[in-house]
NULUM-195528 format. One record per residue: residue in one letter; x negated, y negated, z of N, C-alpha, C in turn. Coordinates in steps of 0.2 Angstrom, whole numbers, plus 5000, padded with zeros to 4 digits. Atoms other than C-alpha are relative to their C-alpha. Layout:
BEGIN
aXYZXYZXYZ/...
END
This chain:
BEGIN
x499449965000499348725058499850085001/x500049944999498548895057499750025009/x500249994992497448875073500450025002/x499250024995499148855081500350064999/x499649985000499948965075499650105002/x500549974998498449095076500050025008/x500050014992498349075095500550035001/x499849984997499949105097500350074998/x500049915003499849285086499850035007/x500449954997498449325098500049995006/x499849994992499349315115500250055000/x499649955001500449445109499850064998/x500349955002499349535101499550055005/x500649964995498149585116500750045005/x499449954995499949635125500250044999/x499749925005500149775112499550024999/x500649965004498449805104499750045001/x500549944995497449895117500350045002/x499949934998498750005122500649994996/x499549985001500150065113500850005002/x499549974996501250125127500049935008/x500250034997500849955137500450005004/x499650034993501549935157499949945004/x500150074997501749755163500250025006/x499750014993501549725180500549975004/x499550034998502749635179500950024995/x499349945004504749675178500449944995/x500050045005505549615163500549945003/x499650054997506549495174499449924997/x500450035000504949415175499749974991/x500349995007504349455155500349974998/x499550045003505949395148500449945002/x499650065000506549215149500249984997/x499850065006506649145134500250054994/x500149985007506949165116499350015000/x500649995003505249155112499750065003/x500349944994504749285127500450074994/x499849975003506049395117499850024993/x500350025008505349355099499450055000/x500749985002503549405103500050055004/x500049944998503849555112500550044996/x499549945001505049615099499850004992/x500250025007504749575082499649985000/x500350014999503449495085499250075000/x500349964999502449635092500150064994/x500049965006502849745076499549994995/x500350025005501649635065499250035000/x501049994997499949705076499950064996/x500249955005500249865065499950024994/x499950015011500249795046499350035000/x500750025000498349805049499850055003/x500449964997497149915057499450025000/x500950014999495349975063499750065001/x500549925001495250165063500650034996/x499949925005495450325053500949994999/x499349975000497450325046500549945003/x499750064995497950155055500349954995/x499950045004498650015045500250014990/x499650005007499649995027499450014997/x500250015002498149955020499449995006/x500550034996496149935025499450055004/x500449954998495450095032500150054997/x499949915005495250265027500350075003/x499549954999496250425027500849985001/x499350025001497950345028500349984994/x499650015006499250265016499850004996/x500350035005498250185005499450054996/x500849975003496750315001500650074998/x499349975004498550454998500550004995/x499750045006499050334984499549974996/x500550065005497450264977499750074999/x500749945002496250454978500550064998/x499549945001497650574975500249994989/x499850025007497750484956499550004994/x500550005005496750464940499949924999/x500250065001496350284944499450005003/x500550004998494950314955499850075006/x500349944996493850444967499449995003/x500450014998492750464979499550065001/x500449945004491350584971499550035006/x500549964997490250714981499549994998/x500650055000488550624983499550075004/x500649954995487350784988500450025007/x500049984994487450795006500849935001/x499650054995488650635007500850014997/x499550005002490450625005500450084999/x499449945000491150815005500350005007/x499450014997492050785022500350055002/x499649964999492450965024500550004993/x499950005007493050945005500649955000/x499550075000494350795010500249974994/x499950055006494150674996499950054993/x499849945009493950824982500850005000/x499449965001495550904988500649945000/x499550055003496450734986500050014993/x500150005009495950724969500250054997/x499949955002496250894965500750025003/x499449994997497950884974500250085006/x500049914998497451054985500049955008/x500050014991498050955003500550055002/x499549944998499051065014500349965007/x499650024994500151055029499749985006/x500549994993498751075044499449944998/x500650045001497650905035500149975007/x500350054995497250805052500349944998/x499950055002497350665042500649984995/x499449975005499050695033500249985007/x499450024993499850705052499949945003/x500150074997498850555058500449944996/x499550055003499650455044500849995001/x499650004996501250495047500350015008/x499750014992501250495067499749915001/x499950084998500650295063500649984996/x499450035006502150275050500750005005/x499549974993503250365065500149935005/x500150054996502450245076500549934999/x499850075002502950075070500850014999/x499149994998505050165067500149985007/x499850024991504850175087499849975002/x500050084997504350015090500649974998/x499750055003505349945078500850015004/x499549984997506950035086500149985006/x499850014996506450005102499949915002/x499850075002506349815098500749974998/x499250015003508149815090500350015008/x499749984994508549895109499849935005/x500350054996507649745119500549934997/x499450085001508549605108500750015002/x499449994998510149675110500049995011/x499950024990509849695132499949935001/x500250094997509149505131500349974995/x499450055004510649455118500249925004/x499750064996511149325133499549934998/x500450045000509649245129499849944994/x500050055008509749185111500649995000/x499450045004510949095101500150064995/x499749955005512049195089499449994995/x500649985005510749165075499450035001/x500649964999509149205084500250065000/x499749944998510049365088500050024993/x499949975006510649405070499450014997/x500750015004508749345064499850055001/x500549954998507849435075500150064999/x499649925003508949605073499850014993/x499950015004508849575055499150004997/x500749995002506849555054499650065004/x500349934996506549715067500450054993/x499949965006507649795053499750014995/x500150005004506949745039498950035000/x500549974999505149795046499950085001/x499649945000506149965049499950024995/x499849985005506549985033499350014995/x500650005003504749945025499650085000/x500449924997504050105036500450064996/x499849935005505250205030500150014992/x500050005007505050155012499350064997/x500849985000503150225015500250085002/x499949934999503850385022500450044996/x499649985003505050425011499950034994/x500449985007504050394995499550055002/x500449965001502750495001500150075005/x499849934996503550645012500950034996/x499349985001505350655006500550005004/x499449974995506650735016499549995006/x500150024992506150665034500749995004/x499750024995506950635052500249914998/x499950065002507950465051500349985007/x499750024992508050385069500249934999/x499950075003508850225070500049965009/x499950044991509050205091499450035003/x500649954995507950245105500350055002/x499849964998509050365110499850064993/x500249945005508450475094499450004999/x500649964999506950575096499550024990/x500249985006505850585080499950075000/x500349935001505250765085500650045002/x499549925002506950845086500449964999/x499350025005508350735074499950024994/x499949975008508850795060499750004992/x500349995009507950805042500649964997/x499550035004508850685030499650034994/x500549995008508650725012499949934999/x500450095002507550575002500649974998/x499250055005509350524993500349955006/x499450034993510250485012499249955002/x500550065000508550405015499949954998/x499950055004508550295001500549975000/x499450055001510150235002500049975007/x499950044992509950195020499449935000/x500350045001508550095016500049934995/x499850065003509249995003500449975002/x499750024996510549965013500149955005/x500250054993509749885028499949964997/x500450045004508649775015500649964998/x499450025006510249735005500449935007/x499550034994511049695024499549945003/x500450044996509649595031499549944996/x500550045001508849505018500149925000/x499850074998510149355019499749965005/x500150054993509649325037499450014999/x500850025000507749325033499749954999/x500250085003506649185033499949994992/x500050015006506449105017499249974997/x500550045002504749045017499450064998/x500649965004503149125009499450025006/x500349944994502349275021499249985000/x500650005000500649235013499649945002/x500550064999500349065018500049985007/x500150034992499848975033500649965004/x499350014996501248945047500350035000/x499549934996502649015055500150054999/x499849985001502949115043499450084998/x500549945003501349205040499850065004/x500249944999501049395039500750035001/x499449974996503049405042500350034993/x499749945002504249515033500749934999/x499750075002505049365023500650014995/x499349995007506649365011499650004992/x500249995004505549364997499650064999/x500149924999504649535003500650055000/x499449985002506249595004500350014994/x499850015007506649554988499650074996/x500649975001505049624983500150104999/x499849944998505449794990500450054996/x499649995001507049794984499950044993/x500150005008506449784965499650095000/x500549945002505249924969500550065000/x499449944999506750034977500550024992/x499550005008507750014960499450024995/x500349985006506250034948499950095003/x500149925000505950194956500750065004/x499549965000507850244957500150094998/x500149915002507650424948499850035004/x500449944998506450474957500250005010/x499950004993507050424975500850055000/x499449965001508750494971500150064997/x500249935001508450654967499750035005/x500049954995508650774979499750085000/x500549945002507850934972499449974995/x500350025006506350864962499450054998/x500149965003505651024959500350064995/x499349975007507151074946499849984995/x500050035004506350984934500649964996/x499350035002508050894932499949945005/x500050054996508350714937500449944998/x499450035004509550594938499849924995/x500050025005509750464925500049895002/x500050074997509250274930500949964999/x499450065004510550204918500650015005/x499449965000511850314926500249975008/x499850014992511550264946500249915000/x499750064999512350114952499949965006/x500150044993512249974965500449945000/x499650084996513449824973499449965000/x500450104998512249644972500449974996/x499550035000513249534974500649984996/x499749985001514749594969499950024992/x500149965007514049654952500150075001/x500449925003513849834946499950014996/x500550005003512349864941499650084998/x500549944999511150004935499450005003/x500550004996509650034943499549964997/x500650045004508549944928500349935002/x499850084999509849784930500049985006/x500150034991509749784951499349995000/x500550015001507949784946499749934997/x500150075004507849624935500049975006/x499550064998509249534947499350015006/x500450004994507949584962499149965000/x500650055003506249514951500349945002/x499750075003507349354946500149955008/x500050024995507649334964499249955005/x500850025000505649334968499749924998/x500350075004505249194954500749965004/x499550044995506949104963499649975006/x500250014993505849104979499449954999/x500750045002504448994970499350055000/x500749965002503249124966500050004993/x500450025007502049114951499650035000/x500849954999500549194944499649935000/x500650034999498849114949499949974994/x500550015006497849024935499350035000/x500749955000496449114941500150085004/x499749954996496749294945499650015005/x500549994994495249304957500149965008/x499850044995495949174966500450035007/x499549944995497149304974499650045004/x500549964996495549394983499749965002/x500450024995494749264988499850005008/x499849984991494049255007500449945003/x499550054995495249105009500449984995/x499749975002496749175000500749985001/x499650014997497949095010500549964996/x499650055006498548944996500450064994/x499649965006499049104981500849965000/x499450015004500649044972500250094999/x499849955004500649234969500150075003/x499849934996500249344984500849975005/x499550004999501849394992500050035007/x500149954995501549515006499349995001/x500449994998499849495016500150065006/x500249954992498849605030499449925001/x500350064999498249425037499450035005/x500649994999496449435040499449935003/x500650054996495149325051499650055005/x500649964996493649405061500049995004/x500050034993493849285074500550025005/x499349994997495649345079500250075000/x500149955000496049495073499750075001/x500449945003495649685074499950024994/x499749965008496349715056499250014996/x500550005003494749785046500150004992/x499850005007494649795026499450024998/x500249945004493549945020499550014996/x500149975009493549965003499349984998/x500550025003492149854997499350045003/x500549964997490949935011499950085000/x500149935003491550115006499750004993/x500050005003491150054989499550004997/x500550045001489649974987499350045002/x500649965000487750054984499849975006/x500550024990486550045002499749944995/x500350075002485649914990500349954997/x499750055001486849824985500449975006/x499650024994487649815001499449955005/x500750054997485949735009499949974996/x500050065003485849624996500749934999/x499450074996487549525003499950015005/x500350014992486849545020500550055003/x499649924997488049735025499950064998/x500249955001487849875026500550054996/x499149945004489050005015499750064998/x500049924999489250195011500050044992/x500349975005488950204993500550064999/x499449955000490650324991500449974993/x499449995004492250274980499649954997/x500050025006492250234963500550004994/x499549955005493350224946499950054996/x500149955003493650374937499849984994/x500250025010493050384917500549994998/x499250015004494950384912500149915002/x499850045000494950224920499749944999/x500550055003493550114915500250014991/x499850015008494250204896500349955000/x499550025001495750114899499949944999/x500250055002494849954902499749984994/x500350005003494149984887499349975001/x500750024998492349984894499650064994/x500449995006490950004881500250004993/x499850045004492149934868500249934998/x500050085000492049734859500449995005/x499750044998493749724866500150025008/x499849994995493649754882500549975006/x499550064997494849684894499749975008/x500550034994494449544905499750025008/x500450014993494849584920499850095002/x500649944999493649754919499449945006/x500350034996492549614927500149995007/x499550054991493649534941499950075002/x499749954997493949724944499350045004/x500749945003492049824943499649985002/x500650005003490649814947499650064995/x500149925005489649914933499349974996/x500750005004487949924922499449975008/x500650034997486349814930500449955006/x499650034994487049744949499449934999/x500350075000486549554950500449965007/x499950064996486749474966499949915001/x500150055001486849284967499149984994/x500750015005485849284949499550055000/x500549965000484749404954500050095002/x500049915000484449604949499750025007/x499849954994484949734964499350025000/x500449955003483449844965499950055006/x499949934993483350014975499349995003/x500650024995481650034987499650044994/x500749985005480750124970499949954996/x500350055005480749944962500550004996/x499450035004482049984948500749985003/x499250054998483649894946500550045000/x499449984996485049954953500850004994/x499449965003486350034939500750035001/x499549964997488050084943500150034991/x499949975009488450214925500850035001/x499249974997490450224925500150044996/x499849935001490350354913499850055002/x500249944998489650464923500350035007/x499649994996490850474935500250085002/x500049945000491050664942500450015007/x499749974997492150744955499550015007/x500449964995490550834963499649984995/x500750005004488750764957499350025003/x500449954998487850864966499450004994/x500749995004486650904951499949944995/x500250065003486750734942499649965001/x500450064998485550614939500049955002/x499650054997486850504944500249995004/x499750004993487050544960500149965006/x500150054998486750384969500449954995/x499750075003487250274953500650014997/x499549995007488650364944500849965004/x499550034999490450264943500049915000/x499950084997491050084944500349985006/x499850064995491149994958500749965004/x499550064997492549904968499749925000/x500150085000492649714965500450005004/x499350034998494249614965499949945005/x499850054994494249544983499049965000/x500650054996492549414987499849995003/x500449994993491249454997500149955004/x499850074993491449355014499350025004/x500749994997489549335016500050005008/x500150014995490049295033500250045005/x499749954999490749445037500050045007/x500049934993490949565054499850064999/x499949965001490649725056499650064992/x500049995005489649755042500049984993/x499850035007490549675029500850025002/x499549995002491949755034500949975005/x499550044996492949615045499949944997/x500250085003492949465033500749964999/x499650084999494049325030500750024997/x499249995004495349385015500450045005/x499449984995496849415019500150084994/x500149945005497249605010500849984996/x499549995005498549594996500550045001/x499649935000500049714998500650004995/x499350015007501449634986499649934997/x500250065003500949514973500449994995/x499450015004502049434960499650014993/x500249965007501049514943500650065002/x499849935000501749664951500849994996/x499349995004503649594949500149964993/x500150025008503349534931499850054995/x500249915002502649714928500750045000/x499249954999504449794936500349964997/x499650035002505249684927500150014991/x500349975007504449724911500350084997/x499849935002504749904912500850035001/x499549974999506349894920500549974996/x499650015007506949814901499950054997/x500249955005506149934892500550055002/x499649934997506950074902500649995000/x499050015000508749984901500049994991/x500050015007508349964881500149934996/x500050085002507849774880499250014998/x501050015003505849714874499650005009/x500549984996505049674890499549974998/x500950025003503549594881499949935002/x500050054997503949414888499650005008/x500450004995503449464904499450045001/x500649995000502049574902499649974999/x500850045004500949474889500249935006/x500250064996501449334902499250025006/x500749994996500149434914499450014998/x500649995004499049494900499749915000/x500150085002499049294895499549985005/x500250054994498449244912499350015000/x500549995001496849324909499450034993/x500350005005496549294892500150044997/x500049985006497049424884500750024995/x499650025004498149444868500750075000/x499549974996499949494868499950074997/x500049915002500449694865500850005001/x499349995000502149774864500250025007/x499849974994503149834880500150074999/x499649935002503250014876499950035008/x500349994993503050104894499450034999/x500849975003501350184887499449955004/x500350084998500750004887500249975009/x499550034992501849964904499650045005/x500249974995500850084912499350024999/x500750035000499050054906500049945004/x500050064996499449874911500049995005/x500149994993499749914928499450015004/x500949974997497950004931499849974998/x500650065002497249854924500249955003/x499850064997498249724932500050015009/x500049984991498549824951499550045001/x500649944998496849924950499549965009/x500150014994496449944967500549985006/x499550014997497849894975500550035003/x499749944995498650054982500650024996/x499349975001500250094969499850044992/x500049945005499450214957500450075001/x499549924996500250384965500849954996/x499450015004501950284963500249974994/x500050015007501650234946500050074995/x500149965003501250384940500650065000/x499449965000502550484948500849984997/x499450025004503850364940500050034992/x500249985008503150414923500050074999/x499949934999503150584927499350044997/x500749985003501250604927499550055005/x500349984995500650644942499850075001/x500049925002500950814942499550034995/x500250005008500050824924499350015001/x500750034999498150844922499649934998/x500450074999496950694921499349985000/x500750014998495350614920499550095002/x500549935001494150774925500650055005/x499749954997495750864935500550034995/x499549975004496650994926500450035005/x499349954996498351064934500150054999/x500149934998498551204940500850024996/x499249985001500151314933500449995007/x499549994993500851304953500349934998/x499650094997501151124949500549994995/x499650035004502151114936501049995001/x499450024998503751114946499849955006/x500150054999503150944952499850005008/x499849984994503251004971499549925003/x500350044994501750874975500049964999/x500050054998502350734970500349975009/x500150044992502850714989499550045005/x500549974997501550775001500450045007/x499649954997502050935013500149955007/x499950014993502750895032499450035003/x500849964997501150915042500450055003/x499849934996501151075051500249975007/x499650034993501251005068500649975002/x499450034998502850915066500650054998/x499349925000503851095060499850015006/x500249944993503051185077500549935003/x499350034996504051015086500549994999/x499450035001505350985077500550074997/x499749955002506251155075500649974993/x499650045003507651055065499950004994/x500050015005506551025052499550064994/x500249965004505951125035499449974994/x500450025003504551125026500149994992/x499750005006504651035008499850054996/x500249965005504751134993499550024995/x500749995005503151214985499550025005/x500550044994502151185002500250075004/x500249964994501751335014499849995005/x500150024994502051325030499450045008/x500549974997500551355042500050005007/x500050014993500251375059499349955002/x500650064998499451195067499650055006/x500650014997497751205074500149955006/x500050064996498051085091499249964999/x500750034997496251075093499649974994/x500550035006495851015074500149925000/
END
């Protein structure tokens, strides 16, 4: 079934993936006959950008875009100044130390691939609609319905992390000159669609093998939803440099003809998830394995095969020491690691540490199948996570300081270095809506503790109250590595705040960076739009 279904990904995938902007030689009289012709030229072809193979590209998997913006910008982890390696033109510090600016390279690149995937998806809603003759009332509504809802993810990612953006919904609206929405008209246009499309979505589980997989399923949806409602304050709040903000309890939402507050449209959106037959793992590592596909518990992949795919996955090869990386037969770059705040948290170098410090770290004396790492002077190969530093330039740990990325499982057989192997990448997992669900009792003023200690339990360890303190330790031990630190933190109202070895500056403390500035390059085109609050606007470099 996967072959099959594989195959017929990667018809459609070579008709998008090498160019962007593709011209068939043939006219669409010719392209379009069927449904299916329409399917995979429209929706379809949306799915070729979950994933990605350079700088800035894909939700997750490489570097400089979404995921390195939400994971190195936080006090869960860092990718430390190694002598000569890793300063980047100060890149990966000035995440850390929240010192990005309008004119980053890598800041515009992300947002013109987040852009990108709107105008596909737009110009896919314009193609179903002209080849409407061709389907049956249902495919029409589906297909519509799943171009939307793919719509709507992108803009979930732009919104959380820019703010006040352009909201284009047709082809006939231009990203570089439509109007600036504020985040609130944002937000609610996004719950809306979701709200409107999730009926017509398929109903089958996106993670597993068949039709369904890597697709944008009514339980992603769901998924989504739950996350838009846990992080209601903060998405609805239209000045969030007033230190003033609205009030969860207070906002309201229509499901299904309820009204709800934002913590209860939070539950009904979890409860819906477990409705869809999602469960946690009995093994939590089972969720990373390199053949990942069977989880009861992932929810959202970025489907991965070397043999088919371009889509790449990074992390472990950014991760991993030059000696430890040849001793799984890859090569890697000896970079990211966790902060010391967050190996404390696992309670590392204390009895109780927590288990999955393991699942998550590599850390101390490295041991490949049984057998000590060892660098080319003969000793063994140490990672020291409390030595973890910003800039270790003069440490004697400049090579070994931090722990390690685990998690996902080497795919000895891997491309690319290591870094084209078999897992499929995580992006929604149902720990996570057992976590939203947890915090979003606490915050409506119920316990919450059924569901947390239920993920604690899953790995052994013993139960704890739900207080949010707890609710958001749990998460950097349950999601660590997973890319939702930044919007944890800014729910919590922390981010802003100093951390692990970064102290805040006094400019921060009117929160400005919780969202990151409109690149420069998109004020110079878009006259229309204004640069967010806190953020000075520069004149772009073309040629940077």
């Amino acid at each position: 079934m996967r072959y099959a279904y594989l195959l017929l990904f990667t018809t459609f995938m070579f008709a998008s993936c090498l160019d962007e902007s593709p011209k068939s030689s043939l006219d669409d009289q010719q392209v379009y006959t069927s449904a299916k012709d329409v399917y995979l030229n429209t929706v379809a072809n949306l799915y070729n950008y979950i994933g990605g193979d350079a700088d800035s590209q894909g939700l997750q998997g490489t570097y400089k875009g979404v995921y390195d913006y939400n994971t190195f910008t936080t006090d869960e982890a860092m990718i430390p100044i190694r002598g000569g390696d890793w300063y980047d033109g100060g890149f990966w510090e000035n995440l850390y130390l929240h010192r990005w600016k309008a004119d980053d390279a890598a800041l515009y690149e992300t947002w013109k691939y987040l852009y990108k995937v709107v105008v596909f998806s737009n110009e896919a809603l314009s193609t179903i609609d002209k080849y409407k003759h061709l389907l049956t009332e249902d495919q029409y509504k589906h297909y519509q319905a799943e171009a939307r809802a793919v719509r709507s993810l992108y803009y979930f990612y732009l919104m959380d992390m820019f703010g006040n953006i352009p909201l284009a919904t047709t082809i006939n609206e231009n990203v570089e000159n439509n109007d600036q929405k504020s985040r609130p008209e944002v937000y609610k246009f996004i719950v809306k669609e979701l709200q409107e499309t999730e009926p017509l979505l398929p109903e089958g589980h996106s993670n597993q093998e068949g039709i369904y997989y890597g697709r944008v399923t009514r339980s992603v949806a769901n998924f989504l939803l739950a996350k838009l409602m846990l992080n209601a304050e903060v998405y609805s709040d239209s000045d969030w440099t007033d230190n003033q903000q609205p009030d969860g309890s207070q906002i309201i939402f229509n499901i299904d003809g309820q009204q709800l507050n934002a913590w209860q449209a939070c539950k009904v959106y979890c409860d819906k998830v477990t409705a869809d037959g999602f469960n946690l793992s009995a093994d939590y590592l089972s969720n990373f394995a390199v053949h990942n596909e069977t989880s009861m518990e992932n929810i959202f992949v970025i489907p991965m095969d070397k043999l088919i795919y371009r889509n790449q996955f990074q992390y472990l090869f950014r991760s991993r020491h030059y000696a430890h990386g040849g001793a799984v037969g890859t090569s890697s770059e000896n970079g990211a690691c966790a902060t010391v705040s967050t190996v404390r948290t696992f309670g590392y170098g204390l009895s109780n540490v927590d288990k999955r410090y393991a699942y998550n770290f590599y850390s101390d004396t490295v041991r490949v199948d049984g057998k000590i790492v060892r660098l080319e002077n003969g000793e063994p190969l140490i990672y020291h996570p409390l030595a973890a530093e910003i800039n270790l330039t003069n440490s004697p740990y400049i090579k070994t300081a931090g722990a390690r990325m685990a998690k996902y499982e080497v795919d000895r057989n891997a491309y690319n270095d290591g870094k084209s192997p078999d897992n499929d990448i995580v992006l929604f997992r149902y720990a996570d809506v057992l976590l939203m669900k947890a915090e979003a009792e606490v915050r409506n003023g119920e316990s919450g503790n059924a569901e947390m200690n239920k993920v604690r339990s899953r790995s052994g360890m013993g139960n704890k109250s739900a207080t949010l303190d707890n609710i958001l330790s749990e998460r950097l031990m349950e999601l660590m590595w997973e890319g939702w630190r930044r919007n944890d933190l800014i729910r919590f109202g922390r981010f802003h705040q100093s951390y692990d070895q970064r102290t805040a500056p006094q400019s921060e403390a009117d929160r400005h960076t919780i969202v990151f500035p409109i690149p420069s390059r998109i004020l110079e085109l878009n006259k229309n739009m204004k640069q967010n609050k806190g953020y000075k606007t520069t004149t772009p470099d073309f040629n940077k």
